[in-house]
N, C-alpha and C positions, 0 to 999 in steps of 0.2 A: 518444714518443706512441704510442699502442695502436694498432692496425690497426681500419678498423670492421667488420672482420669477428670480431673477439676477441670470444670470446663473453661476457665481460665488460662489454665495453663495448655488446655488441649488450642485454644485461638490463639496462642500465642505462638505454639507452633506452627499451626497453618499459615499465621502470620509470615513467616520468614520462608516458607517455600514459594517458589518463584510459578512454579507451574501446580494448580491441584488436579489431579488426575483421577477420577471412578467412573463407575457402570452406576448407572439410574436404571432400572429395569432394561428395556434393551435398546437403550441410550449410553453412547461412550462421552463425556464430558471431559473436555478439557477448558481450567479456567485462569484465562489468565491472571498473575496476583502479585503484582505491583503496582497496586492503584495510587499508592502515592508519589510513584513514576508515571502514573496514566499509563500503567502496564506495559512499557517501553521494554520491547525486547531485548534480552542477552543470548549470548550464544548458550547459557544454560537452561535457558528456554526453548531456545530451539531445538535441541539435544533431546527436551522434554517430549516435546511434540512428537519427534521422529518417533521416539520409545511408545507414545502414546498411541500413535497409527500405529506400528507393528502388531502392539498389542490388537488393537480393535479389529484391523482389518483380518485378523488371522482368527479372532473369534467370534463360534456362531451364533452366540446368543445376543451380540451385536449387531443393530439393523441399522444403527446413524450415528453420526459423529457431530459431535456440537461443539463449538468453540463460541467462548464468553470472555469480558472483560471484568475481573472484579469491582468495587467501588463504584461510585452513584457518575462518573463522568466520561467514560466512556469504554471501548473494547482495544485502541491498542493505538498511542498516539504515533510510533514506530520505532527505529530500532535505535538500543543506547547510544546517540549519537557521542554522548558525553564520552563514553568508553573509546569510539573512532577518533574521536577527536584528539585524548591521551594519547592514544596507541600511535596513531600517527605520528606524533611530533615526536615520538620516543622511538623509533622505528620500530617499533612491533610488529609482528606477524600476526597479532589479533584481529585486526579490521578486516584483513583478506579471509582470514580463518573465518571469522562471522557472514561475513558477505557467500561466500562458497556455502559454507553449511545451508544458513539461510534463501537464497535463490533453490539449490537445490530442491529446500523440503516447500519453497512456492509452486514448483514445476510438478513436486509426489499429489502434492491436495489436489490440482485440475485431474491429475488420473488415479485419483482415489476411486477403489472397486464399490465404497458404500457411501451414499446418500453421506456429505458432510454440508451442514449447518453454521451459518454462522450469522451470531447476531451484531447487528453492525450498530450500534447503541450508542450514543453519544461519539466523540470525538471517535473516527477512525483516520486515521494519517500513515503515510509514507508505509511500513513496514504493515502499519495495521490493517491495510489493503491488502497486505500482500498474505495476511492469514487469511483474509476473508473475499477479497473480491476473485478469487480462483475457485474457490467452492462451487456445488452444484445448488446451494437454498441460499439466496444472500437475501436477509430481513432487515430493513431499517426502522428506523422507528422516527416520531416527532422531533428526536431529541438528535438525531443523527447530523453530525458535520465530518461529511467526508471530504479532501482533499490531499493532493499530493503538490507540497509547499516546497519543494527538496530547492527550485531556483530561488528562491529567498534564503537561502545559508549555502548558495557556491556548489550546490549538487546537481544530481537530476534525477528526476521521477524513475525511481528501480521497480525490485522486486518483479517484473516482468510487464510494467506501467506500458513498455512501448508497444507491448502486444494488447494489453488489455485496453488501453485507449485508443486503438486502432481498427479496433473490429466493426465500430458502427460507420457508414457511409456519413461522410462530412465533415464539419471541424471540428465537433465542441471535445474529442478527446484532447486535439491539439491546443486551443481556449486552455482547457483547465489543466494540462501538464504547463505549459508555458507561464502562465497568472498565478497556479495555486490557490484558486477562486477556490472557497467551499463550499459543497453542495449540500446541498438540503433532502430530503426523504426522496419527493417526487422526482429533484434533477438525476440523481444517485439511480431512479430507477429508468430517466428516459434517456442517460447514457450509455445504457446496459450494465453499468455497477451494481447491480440490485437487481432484486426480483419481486419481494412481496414487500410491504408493509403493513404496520401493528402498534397499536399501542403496546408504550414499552410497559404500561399496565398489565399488558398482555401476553405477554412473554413468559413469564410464571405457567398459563395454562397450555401456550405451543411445548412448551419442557414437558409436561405432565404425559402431552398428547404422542409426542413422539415417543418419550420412556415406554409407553403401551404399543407400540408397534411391536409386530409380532416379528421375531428374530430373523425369519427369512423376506422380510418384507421392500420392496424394491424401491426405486428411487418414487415415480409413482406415489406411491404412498407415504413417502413424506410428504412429496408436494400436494397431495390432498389434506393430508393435515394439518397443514401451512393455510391451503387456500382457505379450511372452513374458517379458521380466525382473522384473516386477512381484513384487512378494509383499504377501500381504496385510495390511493396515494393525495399528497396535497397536490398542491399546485406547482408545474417546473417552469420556476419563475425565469433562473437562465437555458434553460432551455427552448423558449418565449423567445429568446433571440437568435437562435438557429441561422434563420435565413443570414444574418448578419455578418455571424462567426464563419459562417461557411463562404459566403465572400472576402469576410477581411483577411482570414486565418488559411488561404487557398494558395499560398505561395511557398516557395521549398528555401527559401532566406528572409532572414527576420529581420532582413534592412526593406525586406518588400511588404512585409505586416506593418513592421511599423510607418512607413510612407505610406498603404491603406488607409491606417486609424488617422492619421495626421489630416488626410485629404477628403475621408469620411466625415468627421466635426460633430457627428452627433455627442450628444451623452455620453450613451456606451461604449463609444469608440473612445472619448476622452477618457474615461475613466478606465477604462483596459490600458490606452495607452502608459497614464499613469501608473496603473498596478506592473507595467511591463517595463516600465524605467527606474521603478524599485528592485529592479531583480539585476543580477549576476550577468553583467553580458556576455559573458562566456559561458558560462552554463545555458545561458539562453539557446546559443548556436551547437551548442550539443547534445540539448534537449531537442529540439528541432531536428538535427541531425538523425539522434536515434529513433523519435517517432515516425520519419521517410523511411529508415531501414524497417521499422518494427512493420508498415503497411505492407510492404514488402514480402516480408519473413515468411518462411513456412510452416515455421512452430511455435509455441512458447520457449521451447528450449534454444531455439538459435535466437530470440529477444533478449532472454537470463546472458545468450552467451555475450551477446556484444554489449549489455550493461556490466557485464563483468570484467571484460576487458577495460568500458571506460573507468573503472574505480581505480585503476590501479593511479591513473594518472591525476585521478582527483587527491590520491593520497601526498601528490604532491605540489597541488594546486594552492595558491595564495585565496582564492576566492572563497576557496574551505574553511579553511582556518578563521579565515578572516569574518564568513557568515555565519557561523558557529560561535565564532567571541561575541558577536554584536548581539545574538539570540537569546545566547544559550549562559555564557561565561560573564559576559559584564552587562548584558542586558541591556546597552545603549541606542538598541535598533536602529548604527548607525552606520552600517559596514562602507567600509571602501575600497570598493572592487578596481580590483588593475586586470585587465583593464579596467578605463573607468565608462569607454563608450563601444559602442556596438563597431565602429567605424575603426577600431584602435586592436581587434581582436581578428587574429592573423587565420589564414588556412592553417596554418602553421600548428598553430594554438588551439585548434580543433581537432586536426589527424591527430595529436599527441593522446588522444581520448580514446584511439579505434587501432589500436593495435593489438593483436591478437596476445590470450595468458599465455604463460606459459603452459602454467598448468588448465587446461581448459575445464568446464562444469560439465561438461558429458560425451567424453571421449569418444566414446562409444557410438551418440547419436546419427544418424543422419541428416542433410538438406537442413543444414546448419544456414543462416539467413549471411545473405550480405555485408561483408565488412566496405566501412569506408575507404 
């Protein structure tokens, strides 16, 4: 039998932990470690994290918090859908369990008391935003495909999507929740998703730099430690069509986007249109829905709460299941959404998405945002 000091046997069990947790000098790392999932959250990952800020945030020899993706292809493609996808047809109480824990610890990271980092490195999706694009350092790298695809498998862009894609003046938050278009280094950074960029070469040396931050050291001083490695971002190719997205994308029903694009003719409008007749027409009109409330809102927490509310009624939505088998279960990329046309999807069929939990995400808060 091995010794458990063989280093064999010591990777084999880092292997099967989901979350790895230390202090790098006065760096708190958290990494996430299912890369052969593309570190697709479980709710004992999120458990992880929670333990992991408590820890960090309460100790002083901790000046930042870093969150990583293990494996060479990205930081976190998002959350076990596989697992919602069970749990639902079984009636479990795990999708709700996950969805609550999860939104909640999206809402703790935006009011984390120290400097958290996150490297946004290869694939980040749906839930993987939701570690990282709430952070106060977001780093992309070359290698970065960020997008929030949730209307292509009968959902909608969570984790507090409707806040976070709402803060910049214009459309392209509304573009890339509705399309699930994926962004690249520079768009990630002219959306507001990001902040700096790096070679993911260079990554190694930002960990080094922050680890040496001195324990009381302020947000400030990360960001200076970011900036001297920084280089400047590529080129935001969709963000190059701005002007466009903000008159196509400028209407509050997506029978009027899409009669824009039809009447537009260019390229880009065809080819949007197309990417928008591949998706979920009811998710369509409930994504849409909740990015008007999210512009709205007065917090991240009243966004979390009205994405909260709509899961309950995805969990018993046809377009879920049904976008889930096509992706994820049988692989056929060939879902058939009922509805099947934007024209066929009721008011009906959309208020069923905006009624308030029972149990709500923060009883407690106030100037909770707009329901429908």
């Amino acid at each position: 039998m091995p010794s458990t000091s063989d280093p064999a046997t010591t990777a084999a069990a880092a292997a099967e932990i989901q979350t790895l947790v230390e202090r790098t000098g006065a760096l708190g790392r958290i990494r996430l470690n299912r890369p052969k999932a593309l570190n697709s959250l479980t709710l004992a990952m999120v458990r992880d994290i929670e333990r992991a800020l408590d820890d960090f945030e309460d100790d002083p020899k901790i000046a930042a918090v870093l969150v990583t993706g293990e494996g060479e292809r990205g930081l976190c493609a998002g959350g076990d859908i596989r697992m919602i996808y069970e749990g639902g047809k079984a009636g479990s109480d795990a999708p709700v369990t996950f969805w609550r824990e999860e939104y909640r610890m999206n809402a703790r990271l935006a009011r984390l008391r120290k400097p958290y980092v996150a490297f946004m490195d290869g694939i980040v999706m749906g839930g993987g935003a939701g570690v990282s694009v709430h952070g106060s350092h977001r780093i992309v790298t070359e290698r970065t495909r960020l997008a929030m695809p949730e209307t292509g498998i009968g959902f909608f862009p969570d984790v507090g999507a409707s806040w976070f894609l709402t803060r910049r003046k214009g459309e392209l938050g509304t573009y890339a929740a509705l399309t699930g278009t994926q962004l690249l280094a520079g768009d990630a950074i002219a959306f507001g998703l990001a902040d700096h960029c790096l070679p993911a070469a260079g990554l190694p040396a930002l960990v080094d730099a922050l680890a040496s931050l001195l324990a009381q050291a302020s947000r400030a001083n990360a960001s200076a430690a970011i900036a001297a490695l920084a280089v400047p971002p590529p080129d935001a190719a969709v963000a190059r069509q701005k002007p466009a997205i903000d008159r196509l994308f400028a209407f509050d029903t997506m029978e009027d986007i899409i009669r824009a694009l039809q009447q537009d003719g260019t390229p880009f409008a065809m080819e949007t249109l197309a990417a928008l007749q591949a998706r979920s027409p009811l998710s369509l009109k409930v994504t849409l829905r909740l990015l008007r409330l999210g512009r709205a809102a007065p917090s991240l927490e009243a966004c979390l709460e009205n994405e909260f509310a709509a899961t309950a009624a995805v969990l018993k939505s046809h377009d879920f299941y049904e976008g889930v088998r096509a992706a994820v279960i049988d692989k056929d990329r060939n879902p058939q959404w009922r509805p099947a046309r934007l024209a066929d999807v009721t008011d009906a069929d959309v208020a069923a998405f905006f009624k308030p939990p029972v149990d709500p995400l923060f009883p407690d808060a106030s100037g909770k945002g707009e329901r429908a």
